[in-house]
N, CA, C and O of each residue as an XYZ file, in Angstrom:
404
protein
N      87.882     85.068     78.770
C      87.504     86.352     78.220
C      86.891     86.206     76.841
O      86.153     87.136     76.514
N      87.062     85.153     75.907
C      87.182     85.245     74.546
C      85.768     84.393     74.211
O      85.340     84.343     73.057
N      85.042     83.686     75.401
C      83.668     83.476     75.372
C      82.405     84.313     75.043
O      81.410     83.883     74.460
N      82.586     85.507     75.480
C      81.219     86.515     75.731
C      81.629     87.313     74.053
O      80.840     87.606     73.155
N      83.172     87.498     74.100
C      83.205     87.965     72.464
C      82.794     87.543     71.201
O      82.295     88.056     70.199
N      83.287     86.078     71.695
C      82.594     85.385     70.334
C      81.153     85.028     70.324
O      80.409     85.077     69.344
N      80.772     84.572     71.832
C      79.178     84.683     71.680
C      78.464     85.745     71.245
O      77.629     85.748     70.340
N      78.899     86.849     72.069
C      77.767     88.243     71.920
C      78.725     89.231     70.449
O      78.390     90.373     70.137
N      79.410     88.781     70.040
C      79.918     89.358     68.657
C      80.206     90.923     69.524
O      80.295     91.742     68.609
N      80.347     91.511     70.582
C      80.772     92.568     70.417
C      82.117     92.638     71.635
O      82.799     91.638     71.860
N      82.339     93.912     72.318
C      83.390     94.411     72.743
C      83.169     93.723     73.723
O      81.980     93.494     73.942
N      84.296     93.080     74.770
C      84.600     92.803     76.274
C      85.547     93.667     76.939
O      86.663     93.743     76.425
N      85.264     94.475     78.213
C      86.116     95.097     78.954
C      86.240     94.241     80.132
O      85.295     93.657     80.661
N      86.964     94.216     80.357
C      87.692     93.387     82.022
C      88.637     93.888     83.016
O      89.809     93.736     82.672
N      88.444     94.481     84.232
C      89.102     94.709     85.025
C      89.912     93.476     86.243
O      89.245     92.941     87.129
N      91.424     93.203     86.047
C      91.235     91.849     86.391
C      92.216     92.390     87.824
O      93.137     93.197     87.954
N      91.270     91.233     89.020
C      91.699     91.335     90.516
C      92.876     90.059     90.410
O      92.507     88.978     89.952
N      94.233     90.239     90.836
C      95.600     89.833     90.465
C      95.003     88.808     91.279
O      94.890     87.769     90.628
N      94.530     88.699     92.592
C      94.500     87.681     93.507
C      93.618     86.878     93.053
O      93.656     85.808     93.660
N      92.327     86.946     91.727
C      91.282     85.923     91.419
C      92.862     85.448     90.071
O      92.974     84.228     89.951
N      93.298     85.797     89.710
C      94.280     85.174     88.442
C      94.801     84.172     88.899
O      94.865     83.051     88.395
N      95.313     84.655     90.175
C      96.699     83.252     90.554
C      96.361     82.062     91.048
O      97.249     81.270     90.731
N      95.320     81.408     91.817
C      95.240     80.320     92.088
C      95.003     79.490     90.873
O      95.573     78.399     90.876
N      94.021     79.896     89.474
C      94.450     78.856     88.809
C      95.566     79.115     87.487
O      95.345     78.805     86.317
N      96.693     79.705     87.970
C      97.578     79.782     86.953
C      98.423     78.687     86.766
O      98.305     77.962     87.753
N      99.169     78.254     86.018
C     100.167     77.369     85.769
C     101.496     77.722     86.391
O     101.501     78.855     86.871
N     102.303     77.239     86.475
C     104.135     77.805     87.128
C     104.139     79.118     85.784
O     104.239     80.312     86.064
N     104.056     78.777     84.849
C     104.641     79.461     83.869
C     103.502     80.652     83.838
O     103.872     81.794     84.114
N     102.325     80.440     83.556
C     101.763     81.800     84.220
C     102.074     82.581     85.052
O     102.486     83.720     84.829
N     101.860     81.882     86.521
C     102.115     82.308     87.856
C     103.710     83.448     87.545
O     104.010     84.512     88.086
N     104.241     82.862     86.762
C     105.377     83.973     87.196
C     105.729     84.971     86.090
O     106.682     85.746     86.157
N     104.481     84.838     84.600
C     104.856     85.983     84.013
C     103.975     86.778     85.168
O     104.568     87.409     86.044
N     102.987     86.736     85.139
C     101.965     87.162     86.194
C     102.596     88.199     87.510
O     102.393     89.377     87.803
N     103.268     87.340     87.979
C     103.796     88.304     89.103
C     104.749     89.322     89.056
O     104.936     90.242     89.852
N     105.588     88.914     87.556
C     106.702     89.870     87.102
C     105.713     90.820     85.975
O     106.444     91.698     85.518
N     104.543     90.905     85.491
C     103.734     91.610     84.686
C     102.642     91.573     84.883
O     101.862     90.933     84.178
N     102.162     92.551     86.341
C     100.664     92.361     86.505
C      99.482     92.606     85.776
O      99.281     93.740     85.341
N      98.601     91.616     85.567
C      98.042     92.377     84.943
C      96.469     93.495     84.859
O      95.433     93.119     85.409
N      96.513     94.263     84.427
C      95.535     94.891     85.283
C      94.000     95.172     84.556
O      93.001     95.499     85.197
N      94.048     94.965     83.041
C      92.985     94.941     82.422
C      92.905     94.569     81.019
O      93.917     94.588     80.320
N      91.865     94.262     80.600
C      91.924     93.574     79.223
C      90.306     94.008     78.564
O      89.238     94.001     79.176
N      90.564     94.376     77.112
C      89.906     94.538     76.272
C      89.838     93.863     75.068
O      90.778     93.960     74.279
N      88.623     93.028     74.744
C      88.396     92.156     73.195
C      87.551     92.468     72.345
O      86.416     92.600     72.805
N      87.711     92.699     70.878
C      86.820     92.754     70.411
C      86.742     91.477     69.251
O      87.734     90.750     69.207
N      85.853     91.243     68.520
C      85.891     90.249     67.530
C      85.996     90.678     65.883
O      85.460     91.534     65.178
N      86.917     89.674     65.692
C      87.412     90.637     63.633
C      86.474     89.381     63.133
O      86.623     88.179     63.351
N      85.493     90.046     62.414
C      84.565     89.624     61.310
C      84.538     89.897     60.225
O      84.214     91.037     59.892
N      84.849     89.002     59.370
C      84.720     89.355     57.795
C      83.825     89.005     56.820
O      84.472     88.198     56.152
N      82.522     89.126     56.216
C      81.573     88.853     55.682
C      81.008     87.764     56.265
O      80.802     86.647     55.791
N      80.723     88.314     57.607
C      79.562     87.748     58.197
C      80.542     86.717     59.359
O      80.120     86.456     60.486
N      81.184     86.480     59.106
C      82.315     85.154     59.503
C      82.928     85.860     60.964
O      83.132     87.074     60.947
N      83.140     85.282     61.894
C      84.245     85.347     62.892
C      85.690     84.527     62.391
O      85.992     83.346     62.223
N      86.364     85.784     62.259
C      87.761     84.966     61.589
C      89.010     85.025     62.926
O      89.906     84.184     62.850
N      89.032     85.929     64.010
C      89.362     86.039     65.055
C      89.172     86.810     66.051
O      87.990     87.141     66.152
N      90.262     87.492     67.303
C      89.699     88.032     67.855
C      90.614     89.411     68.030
O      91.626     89.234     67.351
N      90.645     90.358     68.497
C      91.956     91.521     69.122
C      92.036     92.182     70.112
O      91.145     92.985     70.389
N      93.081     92.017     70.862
C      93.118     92.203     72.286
C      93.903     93.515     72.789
O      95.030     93.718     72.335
N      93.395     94.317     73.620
C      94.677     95.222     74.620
C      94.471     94.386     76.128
O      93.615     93.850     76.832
N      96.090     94.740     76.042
C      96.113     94.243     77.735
C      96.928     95.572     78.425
O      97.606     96.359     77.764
N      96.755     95.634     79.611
C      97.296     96.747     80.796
C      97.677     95.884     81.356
O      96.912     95.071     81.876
N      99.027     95.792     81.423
C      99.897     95.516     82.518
C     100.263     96.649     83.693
O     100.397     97.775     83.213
N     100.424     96.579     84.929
C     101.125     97.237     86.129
C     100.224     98.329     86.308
O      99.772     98.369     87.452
N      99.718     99.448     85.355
C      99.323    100.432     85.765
C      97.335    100.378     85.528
O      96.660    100.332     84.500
N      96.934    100.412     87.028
C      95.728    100.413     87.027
C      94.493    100.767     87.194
O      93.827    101.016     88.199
N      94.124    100.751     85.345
C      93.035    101.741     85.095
C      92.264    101.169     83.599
O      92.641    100.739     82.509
N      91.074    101.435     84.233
C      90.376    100.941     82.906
C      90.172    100.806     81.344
O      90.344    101.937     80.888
N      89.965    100.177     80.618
C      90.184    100.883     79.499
C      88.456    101.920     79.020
O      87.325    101.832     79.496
N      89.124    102.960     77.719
C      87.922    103.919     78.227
C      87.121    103.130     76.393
O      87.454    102.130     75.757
N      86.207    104.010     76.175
C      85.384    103.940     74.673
C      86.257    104.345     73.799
O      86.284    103.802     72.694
N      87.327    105.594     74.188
C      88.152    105.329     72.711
C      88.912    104.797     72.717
O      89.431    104.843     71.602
N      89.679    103.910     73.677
C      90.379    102.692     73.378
C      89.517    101.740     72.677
O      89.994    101.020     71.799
N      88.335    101.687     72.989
C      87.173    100.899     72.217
C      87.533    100.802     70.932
O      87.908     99.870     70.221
N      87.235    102.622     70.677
C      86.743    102.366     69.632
C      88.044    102.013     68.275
O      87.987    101.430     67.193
N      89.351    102.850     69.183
C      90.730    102.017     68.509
C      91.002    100.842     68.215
O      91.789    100.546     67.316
N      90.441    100.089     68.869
C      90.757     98.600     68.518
C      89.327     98.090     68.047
O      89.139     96.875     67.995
N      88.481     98.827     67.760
C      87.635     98.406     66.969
C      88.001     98.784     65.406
O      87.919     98.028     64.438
N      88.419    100.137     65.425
C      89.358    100.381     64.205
C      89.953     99.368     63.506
O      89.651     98.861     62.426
N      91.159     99.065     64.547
C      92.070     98.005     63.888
C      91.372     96.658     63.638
O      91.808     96.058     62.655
N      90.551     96.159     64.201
C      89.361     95.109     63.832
C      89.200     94.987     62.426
O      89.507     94.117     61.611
N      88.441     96.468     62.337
C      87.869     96.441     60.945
C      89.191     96.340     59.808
O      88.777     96.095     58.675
N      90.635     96.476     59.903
C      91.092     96.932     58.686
C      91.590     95.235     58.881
O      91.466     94.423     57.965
N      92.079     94.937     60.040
C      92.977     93.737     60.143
C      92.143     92.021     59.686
O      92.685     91.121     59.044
N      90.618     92.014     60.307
C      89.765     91.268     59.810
C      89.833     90.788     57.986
O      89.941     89.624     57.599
N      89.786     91.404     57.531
C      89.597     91.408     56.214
C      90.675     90.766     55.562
O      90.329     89.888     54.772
N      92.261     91.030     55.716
C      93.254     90.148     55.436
C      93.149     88.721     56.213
O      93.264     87.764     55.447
N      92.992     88.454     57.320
C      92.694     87.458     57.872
C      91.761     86.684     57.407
O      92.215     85.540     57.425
N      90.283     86.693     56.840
C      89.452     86.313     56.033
C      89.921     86.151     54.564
O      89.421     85.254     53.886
N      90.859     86.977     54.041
C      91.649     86.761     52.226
C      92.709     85.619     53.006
O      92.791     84.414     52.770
N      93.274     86.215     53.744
C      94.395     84.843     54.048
C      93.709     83.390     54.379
O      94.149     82.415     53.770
N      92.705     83.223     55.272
C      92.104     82.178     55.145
C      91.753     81.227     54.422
O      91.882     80.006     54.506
N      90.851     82.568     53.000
C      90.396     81.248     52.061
C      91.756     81.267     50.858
O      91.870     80.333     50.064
N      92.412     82.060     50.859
C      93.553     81.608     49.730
C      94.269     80.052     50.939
O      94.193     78.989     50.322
N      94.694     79.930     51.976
C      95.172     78.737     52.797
C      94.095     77.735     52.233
O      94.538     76.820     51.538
N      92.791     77.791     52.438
C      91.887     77.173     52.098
C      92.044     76.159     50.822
O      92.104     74.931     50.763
N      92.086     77.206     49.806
C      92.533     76.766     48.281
C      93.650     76.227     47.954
O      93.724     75.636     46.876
N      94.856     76.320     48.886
C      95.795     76.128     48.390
C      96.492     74.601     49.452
O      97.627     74.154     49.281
N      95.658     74.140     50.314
C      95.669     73.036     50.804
C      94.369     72.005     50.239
O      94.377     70.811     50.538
N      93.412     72.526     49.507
C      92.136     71.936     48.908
C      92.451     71.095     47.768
O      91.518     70.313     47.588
N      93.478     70.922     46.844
C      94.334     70.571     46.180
C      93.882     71.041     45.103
O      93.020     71.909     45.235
N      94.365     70.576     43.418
C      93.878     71.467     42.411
C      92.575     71.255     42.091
O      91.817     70.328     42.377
N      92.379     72.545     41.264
C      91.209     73.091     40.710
C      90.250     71.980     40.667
O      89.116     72.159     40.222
């Protein structure tokens, strides 16, 4: 899923068919999977001055139905506020493993 986001920098919606999931799941997949189906997924990408610093996800478990534009645009919301600490947290980690001044 997290290919087309980071390539095309914008939103991914996914409606996912339970039966394309399971053949290549792991044991440990395979059985959150069957105890938490899942039924759809939405990504968008958190950018902070220009930068891809990560990504933010909804998932639908059990009940199945798409996600709509203002779920969009909600987690595009939270994108924008959450990006920005993630980009300050970055480069202060940055600096503070870079050694001194």
């Amino acid at each position: 899923m997290w290919r087309p986001v980071v390539d095309s920098r914008r939103a991914v919606r996914l409606r996912i068919d339970r039966d394309q999931l399971l053949p290549g799941a792991s044991p440990e997949q395979l059985e959150f999977l069957l105890r938490y189906p899942l039924t759809a997924m939405l990504g968008v990408p958190l950018e902070h001055e220009g930068r891809l610093v990560g990504g933010a996800s909804l998932i639908r478990f059990s009940v199945d139905m798409a996600f709509t534009d203002d779920d969009e645009a909600l987690l595009y919301d939270f994108a924008a506020r959450v990006a920005p600490l993630l980009g300050i947290s970055r480069q202060l980690s940055a600096r503070t493993t870079s050694g001194p001044f």
